[in-house]
Structures are given as structure tokens and as C-alpha cells.
C-alpha positions in Angstrom: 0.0 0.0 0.0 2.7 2.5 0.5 4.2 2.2 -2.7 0.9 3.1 -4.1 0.8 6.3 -1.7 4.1 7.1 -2.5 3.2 6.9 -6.4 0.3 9.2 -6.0 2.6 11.9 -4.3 4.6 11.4 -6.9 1.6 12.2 -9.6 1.0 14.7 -7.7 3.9 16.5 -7.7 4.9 16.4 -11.3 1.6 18.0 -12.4 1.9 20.2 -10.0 5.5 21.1 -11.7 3.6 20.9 -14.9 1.1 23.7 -13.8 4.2 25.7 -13.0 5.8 25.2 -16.2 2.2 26.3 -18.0 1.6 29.2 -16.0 5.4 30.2 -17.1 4.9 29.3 -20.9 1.4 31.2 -20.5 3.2 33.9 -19.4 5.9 33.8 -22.0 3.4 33.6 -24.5 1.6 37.1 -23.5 4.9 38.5 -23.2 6.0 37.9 -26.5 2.3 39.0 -28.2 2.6 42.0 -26.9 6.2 42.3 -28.3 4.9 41.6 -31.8 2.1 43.5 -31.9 4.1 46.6 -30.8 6.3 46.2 -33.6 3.8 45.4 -35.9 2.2 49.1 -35.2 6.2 50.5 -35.3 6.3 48.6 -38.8 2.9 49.9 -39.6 3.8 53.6 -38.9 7.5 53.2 -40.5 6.0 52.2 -43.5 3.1 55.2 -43.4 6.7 57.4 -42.9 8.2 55.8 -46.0 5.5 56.4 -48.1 5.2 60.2 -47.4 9.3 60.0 -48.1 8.4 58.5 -51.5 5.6 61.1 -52.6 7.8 63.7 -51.4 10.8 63.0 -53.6 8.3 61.9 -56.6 6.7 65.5 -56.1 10.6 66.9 -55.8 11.6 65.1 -59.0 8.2 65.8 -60.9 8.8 69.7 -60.1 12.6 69.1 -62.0 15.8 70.0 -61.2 17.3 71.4 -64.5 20.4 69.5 -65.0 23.0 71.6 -65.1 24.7 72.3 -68.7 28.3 72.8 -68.2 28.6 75.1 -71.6 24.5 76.9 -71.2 25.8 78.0 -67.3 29.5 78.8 -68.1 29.9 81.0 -65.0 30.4 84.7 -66.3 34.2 84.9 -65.5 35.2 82.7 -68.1 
């Protein structure tokens, strides 16, 4: 009978360490969701950033830069 007792115990105590190591895996899990969804809003809003970059230099390069003619803009001292 005591070997029976003592196996019991023993159940016992490994799913009690198995509700530990849940509850830290649980945890773990939360941890790293909230990780991820932060950077998915920082990726979200670099993104957004890069796309007013791009319409800004499209708009920059639209409105033309005249190249520059080396023998139309001779400086005057030459």
C-alpha cells in the first residue's frame, strides 16, 4: 500500500510542476504578443513614414531640377 501512496505523491507532484511550467509558458506567451504587436504598429507607422518620403521625392523630381549644362551655365568669369 505504500508504494501506491508514495506513487500518487509522486503524480501529484509532477503535475503540480507541470502547472508551474504552463503558467510560465502562459506567461511567456503574452509577453512575447505584446512584443509583436508593438512592432507590428512600429512597422505599420515606419511604413506610413516611408510612403510620405516617396511622394515627397516623386513631387521633388516631378517639379525638375534642371540638369545643369556645363557650356549653357558657363559661370560669367570665363
Amino acid at each position: 500500500m505504500t508504494n501506491v501512496a508514495f506513487d500518487t505523491a509522486d503524480l501529484a507532484n509532477h503535475l503540480i510542476d507541470l502547472q508551474i511550467k504552463l503558467a510560465y509558458l502562459e506567461n511567456t506567451v503574452d509577453t512575447l504578443n505584446d512584443v509583436i504587436a508593438k512592432q507590428d504598429r512600429e512597422l505599420k507607422d515606419l511604413q506610413d513614414q516611408l510612403k510620405l518620403i516617396y511622394k515627397f521625392l516623386e513631387k521633388e523630381h516631378d517639379e525638375g531640377i534642371a540638369p545643369f549644362d556645363l557650356l549653357a551655365d558657363k559661370p560669367p568669369h570665363y
